[in-house]
Steps between C-alpha positions, in 0.01 A plus 500: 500500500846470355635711768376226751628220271816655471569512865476172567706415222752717666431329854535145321795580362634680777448141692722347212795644598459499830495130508839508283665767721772300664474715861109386496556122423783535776233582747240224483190656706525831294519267190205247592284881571587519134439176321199498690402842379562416130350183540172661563613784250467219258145406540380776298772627341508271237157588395580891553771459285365299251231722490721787439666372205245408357327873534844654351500247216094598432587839509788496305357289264315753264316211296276399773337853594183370242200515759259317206761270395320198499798239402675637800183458726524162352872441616433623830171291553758186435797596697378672819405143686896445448620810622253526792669115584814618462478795744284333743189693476 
């Protein structure tokens, strides 16, 4: 799954530049190909990559590995309707 995630980080970020590169911007058509391109790339990369950080921080984050931990249960129970809003599930 991260493999996946991490390629279309790469692809999004790829676009980036490409829409900085001078020699593209010089050459409208090739550059509206592009903006269109990341335009749609940004439809779900947002919640890709908010997704992603958030499953590095989890994992990194030794303190919440607790399966019975019922305070965190608790925490997670309060805050998910805001994070689901937030990534526009």
């Amino acid at each position: 799954m991260f493999k996946k995630l991490k390629d279309i980080e790469v692809k999004y970020t790829d676009l980036e530049s490409l829409l900085s590169d001078s020699d593209v911007i010089s050459r409208q058509p090739l550059y509206q190909k592009y903006a269109r391109s990341m335009q749609n790339s940004m439809i779900w990369w947002r919640p890709i990559g908010n997704m992603r950080k958030f499953t590095l921080w989890w994992k990194k984050d030794k303190r919440y590995s607790g399966e019975n931990d019922e305070e965190l249960k608790s925490i997670v129970k309060e805050e998910m309707p805001q994070l689901r809003e937030q990534l526009n599930l």
